[in-house]
C-alpha positions as CSV (number, residue, x, y, z in Angstrom):
1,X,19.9,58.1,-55.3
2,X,17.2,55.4,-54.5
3,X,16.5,54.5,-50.8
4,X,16.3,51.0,-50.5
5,X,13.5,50.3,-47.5
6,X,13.9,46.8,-45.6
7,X,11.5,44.4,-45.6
8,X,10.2,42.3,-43.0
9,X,10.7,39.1,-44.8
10,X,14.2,40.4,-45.3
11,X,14.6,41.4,-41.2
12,X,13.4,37.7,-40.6
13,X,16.3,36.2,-42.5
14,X,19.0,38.8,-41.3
15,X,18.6,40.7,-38.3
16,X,19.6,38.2,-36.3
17,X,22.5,37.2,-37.7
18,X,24.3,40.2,-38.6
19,X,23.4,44.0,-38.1
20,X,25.2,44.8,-41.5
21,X,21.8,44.9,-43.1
22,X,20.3,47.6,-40.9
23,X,23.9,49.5,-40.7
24,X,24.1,50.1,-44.5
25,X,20.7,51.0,-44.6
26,X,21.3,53.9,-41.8
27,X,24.2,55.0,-44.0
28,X,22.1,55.0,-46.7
29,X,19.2,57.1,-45.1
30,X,21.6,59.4,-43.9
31,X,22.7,60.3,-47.4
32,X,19.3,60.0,-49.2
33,X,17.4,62.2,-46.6
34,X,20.1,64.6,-46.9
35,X,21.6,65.4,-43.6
36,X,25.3,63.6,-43.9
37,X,26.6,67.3,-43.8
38,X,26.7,67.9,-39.6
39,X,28.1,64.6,-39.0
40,X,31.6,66.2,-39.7
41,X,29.8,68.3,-36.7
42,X,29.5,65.7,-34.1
43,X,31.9,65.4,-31.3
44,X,33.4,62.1,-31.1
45,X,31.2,59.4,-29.3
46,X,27.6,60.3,-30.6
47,X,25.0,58.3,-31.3
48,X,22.4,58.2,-33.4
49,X,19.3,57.2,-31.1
50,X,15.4,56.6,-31.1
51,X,12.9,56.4,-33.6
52,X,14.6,57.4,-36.9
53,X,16.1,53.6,-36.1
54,X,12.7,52.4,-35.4
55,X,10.9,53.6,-38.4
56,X,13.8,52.6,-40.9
57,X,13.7,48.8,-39.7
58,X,10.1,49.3,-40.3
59,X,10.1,50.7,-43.3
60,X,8.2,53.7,-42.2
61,X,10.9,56.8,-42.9
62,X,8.6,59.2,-44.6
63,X,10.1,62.6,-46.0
64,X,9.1,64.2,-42.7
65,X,11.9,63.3,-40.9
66,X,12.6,63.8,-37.2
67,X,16.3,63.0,-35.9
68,X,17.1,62.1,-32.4
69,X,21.3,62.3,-31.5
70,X,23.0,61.5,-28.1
71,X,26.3,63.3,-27.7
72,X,28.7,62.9,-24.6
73,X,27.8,66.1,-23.1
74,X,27.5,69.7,-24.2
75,X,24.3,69.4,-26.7
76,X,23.4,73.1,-26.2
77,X,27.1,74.4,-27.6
78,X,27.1,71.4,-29.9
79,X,24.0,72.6,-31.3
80,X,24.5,76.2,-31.4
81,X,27.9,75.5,-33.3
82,X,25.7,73.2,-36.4
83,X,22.6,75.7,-36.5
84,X,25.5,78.9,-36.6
85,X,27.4,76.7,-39.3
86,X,24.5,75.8,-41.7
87,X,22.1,78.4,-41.1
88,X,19.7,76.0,-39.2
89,X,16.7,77.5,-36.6
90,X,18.7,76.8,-33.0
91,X,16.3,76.3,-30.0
92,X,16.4,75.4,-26.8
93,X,13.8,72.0,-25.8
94,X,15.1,71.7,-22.4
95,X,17.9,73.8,-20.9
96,X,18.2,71.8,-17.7
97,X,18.2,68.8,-19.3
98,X,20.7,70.0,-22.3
99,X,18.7,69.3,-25.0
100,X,17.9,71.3,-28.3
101,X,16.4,71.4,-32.0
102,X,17.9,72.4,-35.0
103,X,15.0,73.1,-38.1
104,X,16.1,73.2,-41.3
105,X,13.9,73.5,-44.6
106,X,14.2,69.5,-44.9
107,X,14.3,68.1,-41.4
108,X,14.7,68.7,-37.7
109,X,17.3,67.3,-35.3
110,X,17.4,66.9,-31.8
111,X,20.3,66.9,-29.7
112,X,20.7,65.6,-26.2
113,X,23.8,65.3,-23.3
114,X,24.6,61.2,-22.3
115,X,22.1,61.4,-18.8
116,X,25.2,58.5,-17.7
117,X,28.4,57.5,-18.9
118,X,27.7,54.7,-20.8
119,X,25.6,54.2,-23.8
120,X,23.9,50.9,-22.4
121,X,22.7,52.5,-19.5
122,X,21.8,55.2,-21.0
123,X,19.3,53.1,-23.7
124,X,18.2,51.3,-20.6
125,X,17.0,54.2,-19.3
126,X,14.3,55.0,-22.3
127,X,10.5,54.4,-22.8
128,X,10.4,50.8,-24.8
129,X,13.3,48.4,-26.2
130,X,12.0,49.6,-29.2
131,X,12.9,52.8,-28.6
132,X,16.0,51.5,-27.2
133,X,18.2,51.0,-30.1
134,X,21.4,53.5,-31.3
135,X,24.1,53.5,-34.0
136,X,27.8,54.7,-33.4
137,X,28.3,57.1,-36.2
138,X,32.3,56.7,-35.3
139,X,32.4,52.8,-34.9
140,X,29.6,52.0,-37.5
141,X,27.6,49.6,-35.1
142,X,24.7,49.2,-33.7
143,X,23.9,49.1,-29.8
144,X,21.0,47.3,-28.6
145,X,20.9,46.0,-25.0
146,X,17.4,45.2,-24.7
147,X,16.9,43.4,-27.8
148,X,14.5,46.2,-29.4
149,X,15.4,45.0,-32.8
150,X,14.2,41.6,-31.5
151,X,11.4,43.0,-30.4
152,X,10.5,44.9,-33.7
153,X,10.3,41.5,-35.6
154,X,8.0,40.4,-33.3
155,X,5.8,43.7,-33.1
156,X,5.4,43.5,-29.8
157,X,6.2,46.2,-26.9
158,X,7.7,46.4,-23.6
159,X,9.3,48.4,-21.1
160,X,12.9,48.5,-19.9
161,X,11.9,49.0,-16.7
162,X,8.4,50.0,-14.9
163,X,10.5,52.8,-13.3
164,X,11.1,54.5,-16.9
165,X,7.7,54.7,-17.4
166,X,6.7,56.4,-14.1
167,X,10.0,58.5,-14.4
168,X,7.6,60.3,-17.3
169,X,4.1,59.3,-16.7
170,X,3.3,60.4,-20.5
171,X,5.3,56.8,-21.7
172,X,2.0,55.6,-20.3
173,X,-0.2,57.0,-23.0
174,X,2.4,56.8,-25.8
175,X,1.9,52.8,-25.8
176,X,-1.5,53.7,-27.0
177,X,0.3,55.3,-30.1
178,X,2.5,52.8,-30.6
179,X,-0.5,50.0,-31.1
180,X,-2.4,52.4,-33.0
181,X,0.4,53.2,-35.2
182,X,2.6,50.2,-35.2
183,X,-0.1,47.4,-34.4
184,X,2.1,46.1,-32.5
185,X,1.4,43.9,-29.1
186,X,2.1,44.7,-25.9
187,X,3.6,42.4,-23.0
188,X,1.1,41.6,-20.3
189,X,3.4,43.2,-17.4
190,X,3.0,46.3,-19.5
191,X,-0.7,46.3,-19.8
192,X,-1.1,45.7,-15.4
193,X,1.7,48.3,-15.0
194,X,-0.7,51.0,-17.4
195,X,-4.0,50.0,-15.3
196,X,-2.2,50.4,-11.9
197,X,-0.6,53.9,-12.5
198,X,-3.0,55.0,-15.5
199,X,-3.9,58.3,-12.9
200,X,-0.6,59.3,-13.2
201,X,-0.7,60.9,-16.3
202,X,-2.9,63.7,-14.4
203,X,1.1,65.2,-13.3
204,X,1.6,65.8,-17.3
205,X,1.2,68.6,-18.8
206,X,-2.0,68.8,-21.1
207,X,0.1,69.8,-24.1
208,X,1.9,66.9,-24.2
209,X,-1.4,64.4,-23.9
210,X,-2.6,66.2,-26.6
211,X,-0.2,65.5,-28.8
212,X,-0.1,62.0,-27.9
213,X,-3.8,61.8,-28.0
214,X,-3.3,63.6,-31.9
215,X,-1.1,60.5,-33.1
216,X,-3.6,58.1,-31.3
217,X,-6.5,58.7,-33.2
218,X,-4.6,59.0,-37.0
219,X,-3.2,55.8,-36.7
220,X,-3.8,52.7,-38.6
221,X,-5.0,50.8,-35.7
222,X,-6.1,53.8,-34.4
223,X,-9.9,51.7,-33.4
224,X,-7.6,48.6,-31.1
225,X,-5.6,51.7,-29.1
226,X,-9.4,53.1,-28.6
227,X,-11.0,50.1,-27.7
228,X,-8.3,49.6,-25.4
229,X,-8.3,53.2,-23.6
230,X,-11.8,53.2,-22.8
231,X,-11.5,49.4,-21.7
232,X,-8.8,50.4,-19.3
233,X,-10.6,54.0,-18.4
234,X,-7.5,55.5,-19.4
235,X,-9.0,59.3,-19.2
236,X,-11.4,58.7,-16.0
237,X,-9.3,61.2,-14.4
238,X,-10.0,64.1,-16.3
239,X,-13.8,63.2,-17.5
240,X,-16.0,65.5,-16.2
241,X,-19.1,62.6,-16.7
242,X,-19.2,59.1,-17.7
243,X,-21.9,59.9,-20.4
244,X,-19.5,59.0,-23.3
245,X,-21.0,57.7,-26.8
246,X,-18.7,54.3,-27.3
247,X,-19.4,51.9,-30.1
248,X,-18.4,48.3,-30.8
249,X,-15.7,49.4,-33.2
250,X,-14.8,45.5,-34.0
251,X,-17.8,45.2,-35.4
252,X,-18.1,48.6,-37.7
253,X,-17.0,48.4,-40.9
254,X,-14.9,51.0,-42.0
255,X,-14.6,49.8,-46.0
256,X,-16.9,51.9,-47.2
257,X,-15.0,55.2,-46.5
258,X,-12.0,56.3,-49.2
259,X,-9.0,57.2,-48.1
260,X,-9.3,60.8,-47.6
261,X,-12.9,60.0,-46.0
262,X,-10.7,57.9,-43.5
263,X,-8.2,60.2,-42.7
264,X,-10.2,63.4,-42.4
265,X,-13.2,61.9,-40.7
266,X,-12.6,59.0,-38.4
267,X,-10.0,60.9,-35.9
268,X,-12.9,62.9,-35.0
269,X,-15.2,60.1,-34.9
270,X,-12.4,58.2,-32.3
271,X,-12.3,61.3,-30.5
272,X,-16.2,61.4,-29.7
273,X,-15.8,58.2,-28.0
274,X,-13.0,58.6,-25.4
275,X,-12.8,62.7,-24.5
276,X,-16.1,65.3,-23.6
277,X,-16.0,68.7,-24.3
278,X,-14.9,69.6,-20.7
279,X,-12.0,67.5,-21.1
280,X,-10.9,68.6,-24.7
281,X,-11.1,72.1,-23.2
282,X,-8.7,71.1,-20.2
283,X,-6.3,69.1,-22.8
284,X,-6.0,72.4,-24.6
285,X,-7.7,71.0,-27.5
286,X,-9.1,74.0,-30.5
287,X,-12.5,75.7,-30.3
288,X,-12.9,74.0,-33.7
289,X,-12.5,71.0,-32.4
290,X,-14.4,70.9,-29.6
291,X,-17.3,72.8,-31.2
292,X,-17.3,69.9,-33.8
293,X,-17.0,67.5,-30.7
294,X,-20.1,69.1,-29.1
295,X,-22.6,68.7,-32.3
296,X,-21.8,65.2,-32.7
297,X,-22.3,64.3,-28.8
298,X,-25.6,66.5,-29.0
299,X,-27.0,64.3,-32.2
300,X,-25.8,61.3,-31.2
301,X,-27.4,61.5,-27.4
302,X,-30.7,62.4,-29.6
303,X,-30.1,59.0,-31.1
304,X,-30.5,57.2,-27.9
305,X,-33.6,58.9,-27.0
306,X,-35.3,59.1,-30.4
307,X,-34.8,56.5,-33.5
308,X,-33.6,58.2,-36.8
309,X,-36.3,56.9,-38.9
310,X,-38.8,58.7,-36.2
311,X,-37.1,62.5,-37.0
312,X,-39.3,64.9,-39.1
313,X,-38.3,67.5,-42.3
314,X,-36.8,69.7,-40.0
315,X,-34.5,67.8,-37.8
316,X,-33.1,65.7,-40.8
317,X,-32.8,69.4,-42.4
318,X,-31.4,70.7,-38.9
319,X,-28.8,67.7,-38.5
320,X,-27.6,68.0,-41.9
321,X,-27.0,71.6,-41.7
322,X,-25.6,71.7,-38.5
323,X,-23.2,68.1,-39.5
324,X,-22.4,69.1,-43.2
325,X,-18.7,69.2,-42.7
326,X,-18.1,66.6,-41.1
327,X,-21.2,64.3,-41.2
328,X,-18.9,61.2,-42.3
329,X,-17.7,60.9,-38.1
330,X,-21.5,60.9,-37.6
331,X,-23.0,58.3,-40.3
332,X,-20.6,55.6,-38.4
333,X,-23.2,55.6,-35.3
334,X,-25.9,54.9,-37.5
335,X,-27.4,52.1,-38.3
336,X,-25.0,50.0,-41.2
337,X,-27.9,50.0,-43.6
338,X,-27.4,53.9,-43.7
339,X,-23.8,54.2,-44.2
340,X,-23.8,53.5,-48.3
341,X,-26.9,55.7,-49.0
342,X,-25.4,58.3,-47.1
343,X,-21.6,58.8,-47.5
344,X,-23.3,58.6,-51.1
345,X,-25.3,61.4,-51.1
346,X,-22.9,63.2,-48.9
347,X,-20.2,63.3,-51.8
348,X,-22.7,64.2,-54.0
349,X,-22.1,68.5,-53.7
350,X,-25.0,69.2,-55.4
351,X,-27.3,67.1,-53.2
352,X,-29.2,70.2,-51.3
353,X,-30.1,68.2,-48.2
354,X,-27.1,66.4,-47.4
355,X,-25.5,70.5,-48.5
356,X,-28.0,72.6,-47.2
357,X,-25.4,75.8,-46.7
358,X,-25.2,78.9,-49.0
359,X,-28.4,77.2,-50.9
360,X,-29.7,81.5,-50.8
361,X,-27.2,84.5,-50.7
362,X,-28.6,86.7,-47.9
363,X,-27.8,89.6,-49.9
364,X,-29.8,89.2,-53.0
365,X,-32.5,88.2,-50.1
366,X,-31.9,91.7,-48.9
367,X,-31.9,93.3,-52.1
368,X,-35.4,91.8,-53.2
369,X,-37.2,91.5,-50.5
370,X,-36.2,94.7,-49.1
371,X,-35.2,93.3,-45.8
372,X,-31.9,94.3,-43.4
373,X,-29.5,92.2,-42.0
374,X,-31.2,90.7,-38.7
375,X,-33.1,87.8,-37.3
376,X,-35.9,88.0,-39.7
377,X,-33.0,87.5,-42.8
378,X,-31.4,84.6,-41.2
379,X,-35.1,83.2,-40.6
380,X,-35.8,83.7,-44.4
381,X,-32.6,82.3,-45.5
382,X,-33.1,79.1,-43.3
383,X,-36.8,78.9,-44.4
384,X,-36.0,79.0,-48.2
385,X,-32.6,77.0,-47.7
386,X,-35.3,74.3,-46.0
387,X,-37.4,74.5,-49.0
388,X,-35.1,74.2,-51.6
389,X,-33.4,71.4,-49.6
390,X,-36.5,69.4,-50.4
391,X,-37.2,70.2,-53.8
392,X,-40.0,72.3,-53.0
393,X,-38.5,75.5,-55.2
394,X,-38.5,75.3,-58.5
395,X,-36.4,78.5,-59.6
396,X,-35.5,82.2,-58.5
397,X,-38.4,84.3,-58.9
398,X,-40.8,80.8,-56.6
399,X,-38.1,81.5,-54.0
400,X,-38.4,85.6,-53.7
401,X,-42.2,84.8,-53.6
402,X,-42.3,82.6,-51.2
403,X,-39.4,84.7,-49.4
404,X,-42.3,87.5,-49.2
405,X,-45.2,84.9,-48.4
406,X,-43.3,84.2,-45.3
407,X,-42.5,87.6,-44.0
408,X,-46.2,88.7,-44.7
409,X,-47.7,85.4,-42.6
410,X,-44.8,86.0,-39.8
411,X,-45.2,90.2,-39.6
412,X,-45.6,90.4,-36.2
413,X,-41.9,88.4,-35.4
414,X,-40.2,90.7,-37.9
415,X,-37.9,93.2,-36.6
């Protein structure tokens, strides 16, 4: 079976006039993404609700799929019942709330209770209109009381109701995610509303902003939401200083990364610019992360106090060692006239500067030069690694002599 995706051009000529379009194509979905087989499940009057509706008008169902359903009441038996009868993962999201997940192999569904008796109310009560939209898998239609399919034509996002948003402070930040994924607009009112009550996203739990933050800085647009949260000091509550590295990202040209350069390498470089290591710490961020955080602030704050083209053999050798992994999120605060020679060598594996790593095994090191593991071996090994990084070794037996030239001439630092 072939899922047909709408198309914008086709939204424009239809959406308004008939929700027939959007209807067969939730049928559809629901067959091709193979999950038809707990609808006989459902109790009568449930809806299917959220962003599976908003990323099917868009076109942007991928075959992770995440499935939001509203039944009348009961969601934690309801649940229990579909996960028992097809052999699903049952847990429990939110016990006081009644709402639960069901994982299987191909997709995960969430089920939630009515929070009021009727469905209108009930949409009226959620983040954005976008969000706002549910189908009736009994009457086949679609429910939309704010005009969030309006709204999705016209890529632009609001709120229901300034009250929704404060009812969950974390809406606040997840507008961010929207522009950076959707590149959508947001309505003025929605943009003073963020400013004014921006601080209350200090009452949400850091788990949850980091997630949020996570979708921020891997989407599309990801550079407008960033420009955006730093214009609007989204995260002054948490920063432990205001020494942040922030670039013009308008006017950095992103072209000459590839696709996997772009999606490996630029979250981190987004992330430099609006979160310190104290605060990645607080937001319950990795140690990986923040380590990698931490060597970009500390070469880029040596940027502003000494010009690249100034830094000698061993801090080029030094920054490239200590960046290797990641020095694509660094080149992007260098000057533009770097960027090609660099990402070029870079991608190059056999270049030794820009892969200054494993150039010497310690333990051959130990073997002939008769040394232990120690200081004095990881001094050797940086010393040779430096050396062959510039071209100054020619083969093996150069690098075991010089190996031994150094630990004669540096005798009294040996251990």
């Amino acid at each position: 079976m072939q899922m047909h995706i709408i198309k914008k051009e086709d939204l424009k000529n239809h959406i308004f006039i008939d929700h027939t379009l959007i209807i067969n194509e939730i049928e559809r979905s629901i067959k091709f993404y193979n999950w038809d087989f707990i609808l006989s499940s459902l109790p009568s009057g449930s809806f299917l609700v959220g962003g599976y509706i908003r990323d099917l008008i868009l076109g942007r169902l991928n075959y992770v799929i995440d499935v939001d359903i509203l039944v009348p009441k009961n969601a934690i038996n309801v649940g229990k019942k579909i996960a028992d009868k097809f052999e699903g993962k049952f847990i429990i999201l939110d016990e006081a709330r009644d709402v639960v997940r069901i994982i299987f192999k191909h997709i995960s569904i969430d089920i939630a209770s009515q929070i009021s008796p009727s469905i209108d109310i009930d949409l009226l009560s959620r983040d954005f209109s976008i969000n706002a939209i549910a189908f009736s898998f009994e009457e086949k239609l679609l429910i939309d009381p704010s005009n969030g399919i309006k709204d999705l034509q016209l890529a632009f996002l609001r709120t229901n109701s300034k009250q929704n948003l404060l009812d969950d402070p974390l809406r606040i930040l997840r507008c961010f995610r929207f522009i950076s994924e959707l590149d959508f607009n947001v309505d003025v009112t929605l943009i003073d509303f963020i400013k004014t009550y921006k601080n209350q996203l200090r009452l949400v739990a850091n788990e949850r902003i980091n997630y949020e933050i996570q979708r921020i800085i891997r989407g599309k647009k990801a550079s407008q939401a960033i420009i955006l949260i730093n214009k609007f000091k989204i995260f002054d509550y948490i920063q432990s200083e205001k020494n942040l590295i922030f670039l013009d990202l308008e006017k950095i040209n992103f072209e000459e990364f590839n696709k996997f350069e772009k999606e490996k390498f630029l979250p981190l470089f987004y992330l430099v610019q609006i979160l310190d290591e104290f605060s990645l710490k607080n937001l319950k961020f990795s140690k990986s992360e923040i380590s990698k955080i931490s060597l970009l602030r500390k070469w880029n704050l040596l940027l502003k106090v000494q010009n690249i083209y100034e830094f000698n053999e061993r801090e080029r050798f030094d920054l490239h060692q200590e960046l290797e992994t990641i020095l694509p999120s660094f080149i992007l605060f260098l000057p533009k006239s770097f960027y090609i020679n660099w990402l070029t060598r870079w991608r190059d594996k056999d270049d030794k500067l820009f892969h200054p790593s494993n150039l010497i095994k310690g333990n051959v090191l130990k073997k002939y030069l008769k040394i232990q593991d120690g200081p004095t071996l990881g001094k050797v090994i940086n010393y040779l690694s430096m050396e062959l990084a510039y071209n100054r070794l020619n083969n093996f037996d150069e690098a075991i002599y010089k190996g031994k030239q150094w630990i004669q001439q540096n005798a009294p630092k040996c251990d």
